[in-house]
N, C-alpha and C positions, 0 to 999 in steps of 0.2 A: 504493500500500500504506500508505503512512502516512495519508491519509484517514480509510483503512479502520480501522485503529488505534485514532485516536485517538475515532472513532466508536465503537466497540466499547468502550474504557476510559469513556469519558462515559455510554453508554448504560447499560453494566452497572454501572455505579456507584447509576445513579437506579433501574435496575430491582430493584436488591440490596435497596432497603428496603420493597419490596412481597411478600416472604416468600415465599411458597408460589404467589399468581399471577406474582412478577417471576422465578420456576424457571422456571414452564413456559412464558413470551417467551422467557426468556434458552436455553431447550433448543429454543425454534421456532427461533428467529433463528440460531442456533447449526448446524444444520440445515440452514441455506436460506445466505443471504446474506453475513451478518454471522458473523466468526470470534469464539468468548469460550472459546479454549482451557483445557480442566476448569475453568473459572468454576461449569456448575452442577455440575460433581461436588464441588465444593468446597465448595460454599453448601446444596447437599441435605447432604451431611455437618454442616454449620453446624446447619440447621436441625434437624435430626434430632438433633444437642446437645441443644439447647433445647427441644425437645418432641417424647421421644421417641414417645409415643402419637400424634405425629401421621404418623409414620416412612410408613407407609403411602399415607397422602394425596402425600407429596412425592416417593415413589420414585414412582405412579403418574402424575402431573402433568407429572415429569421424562420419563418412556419416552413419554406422551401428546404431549408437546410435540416431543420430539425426532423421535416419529415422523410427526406430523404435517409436520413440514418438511421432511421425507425422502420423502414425497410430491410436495411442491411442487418439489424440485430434480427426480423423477422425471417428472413434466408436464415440467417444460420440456427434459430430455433426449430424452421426446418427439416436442417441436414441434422439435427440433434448431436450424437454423439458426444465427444467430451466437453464441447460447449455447454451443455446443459447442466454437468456436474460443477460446474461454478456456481449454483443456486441448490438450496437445500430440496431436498425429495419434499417436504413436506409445505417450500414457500409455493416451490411449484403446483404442485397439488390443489392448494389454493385459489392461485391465481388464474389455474388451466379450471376450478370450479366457478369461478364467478365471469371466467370467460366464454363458458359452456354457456352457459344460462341468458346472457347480457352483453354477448360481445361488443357490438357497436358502444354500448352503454358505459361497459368497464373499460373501454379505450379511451373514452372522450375523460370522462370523469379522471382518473390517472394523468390526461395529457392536460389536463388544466392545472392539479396540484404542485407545484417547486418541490426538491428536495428536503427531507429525504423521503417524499413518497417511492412505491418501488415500480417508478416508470418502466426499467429495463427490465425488469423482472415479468411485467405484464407482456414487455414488448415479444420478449423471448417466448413465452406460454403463446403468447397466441401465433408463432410459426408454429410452434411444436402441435398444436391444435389442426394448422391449414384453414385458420375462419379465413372468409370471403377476404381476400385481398382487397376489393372496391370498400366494401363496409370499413374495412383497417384503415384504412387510408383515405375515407373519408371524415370516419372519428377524430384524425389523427389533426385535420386542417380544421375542423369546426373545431376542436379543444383550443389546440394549439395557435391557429389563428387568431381566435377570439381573444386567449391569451395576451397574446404578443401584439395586438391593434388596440387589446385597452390599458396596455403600457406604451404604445406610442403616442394616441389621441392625446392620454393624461398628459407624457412628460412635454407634446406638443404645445399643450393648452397652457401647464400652469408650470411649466417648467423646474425648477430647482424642487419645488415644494412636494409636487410631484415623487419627484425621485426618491425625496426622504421621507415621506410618508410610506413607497413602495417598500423601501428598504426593512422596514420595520413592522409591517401589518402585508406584505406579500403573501403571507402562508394565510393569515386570516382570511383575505381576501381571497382567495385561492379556493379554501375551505367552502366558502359562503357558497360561491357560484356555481361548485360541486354538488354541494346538496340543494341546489337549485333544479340542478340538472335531473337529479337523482328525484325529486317530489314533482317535477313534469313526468317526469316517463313513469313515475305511479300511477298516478293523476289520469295522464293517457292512456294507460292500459286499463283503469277502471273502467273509465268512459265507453272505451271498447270494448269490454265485456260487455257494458250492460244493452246494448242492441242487440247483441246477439239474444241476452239471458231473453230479452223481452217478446223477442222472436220466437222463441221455443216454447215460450207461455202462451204465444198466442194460437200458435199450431197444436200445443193440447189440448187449447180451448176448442177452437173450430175444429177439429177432426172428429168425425162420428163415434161415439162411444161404443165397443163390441158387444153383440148382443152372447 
């Protein structure tokens, strides 16, 4: 782990002053391999300071990047093998259970939370799984996106205040919009029960009773 660290402080350091392309490495790498916990949510907030008409280009570079590497960890969740033994039999287990159930669902909600939620942990179960690659990586640009466009809009809008409110209530705010997510798609699926249920009651109503 310290390797791995001190790799990721060096790397992010040199890729910080490449602006808008060192986002979208530091949001691939971030993704796949190499940990740079809110490194880009912190540096698209930076950037988006400093130009804010470019806000757009860099929320989209950041959800580009990040989802691109959220692929690469789903290949090799995939190919399984010794990959997979980097995560305990039993997070997997977990994770591949509420992925069974809720794919799109467990995607989105995961891609919205900051560290140390267990992004890669999901990202890997759901290759190992083979859910719909479109759903994956549709989940992946609604969390992710939305993410990364309501740290750009903010630090566009109200700049410094912005960033150090992010800095300090990121996970809370993270939190909140999860379980946003999480009490629509209840919400939705009751809804859509109950035309069905009401439909079945009406067909036992109207249907001739057997003599």
């Amino acid at each position: 782990m310290p390797f791995w660290k001190t790799l990721s402080a060096k790397l992010g350091r040199h890729l910080i002053l490449y602006g808008g392309w060192g986002l979208f490495a530091i949001s691939f790498l971030d993704s796949t391999f190499i940990p740079f916990p809110l490194v880009n949510d912190l540096l698209l907030m930076h950037l988006s300071i400093k130009s804010p008409g470019a806000t757009p280009f860099y929320v989209l570079g950041c959800t580009a990047g990040s989802v691109l590497g959220a692929y690469v960890l789903y290949a090799l969740g995939a190919g399984g093998g010794k990959f997979l033994q980097r995560f305990s039999a039993e997070k997997i287990g977990s994770a591949e259970h509420w992925l069974a159930r809720n794919d799109l669902v467990a995607v989105l909600v995961v891609s919205l939370l900051p560290a140390p939620a267990p992004f890669k942990l999901f990202l890997v179960s759901a290759g190992a799984l083979r859910i719909n690659r479109f759903r994956y990586g549709l989940a992946l640009v609604v969390g992710r996106g939305a993410r990364f466009a309501a740290e750009g809009w903010l630090a566009a809008l109200y700049g410094k205040r912005a960033e150090a409110f992010l800095k300090t209530n990121l996970g809370w705010v993270s939190l909140i919009a999860a379980m946003v997510v999480i009490a629509a798609t209840v919400v939705s699926r009751n809804l859509a029960r109950r035309p069905a249920s009401a439909q079945e009651q009406h067909q036992e109503l109207t249907e001739p009773s057997e003599k």
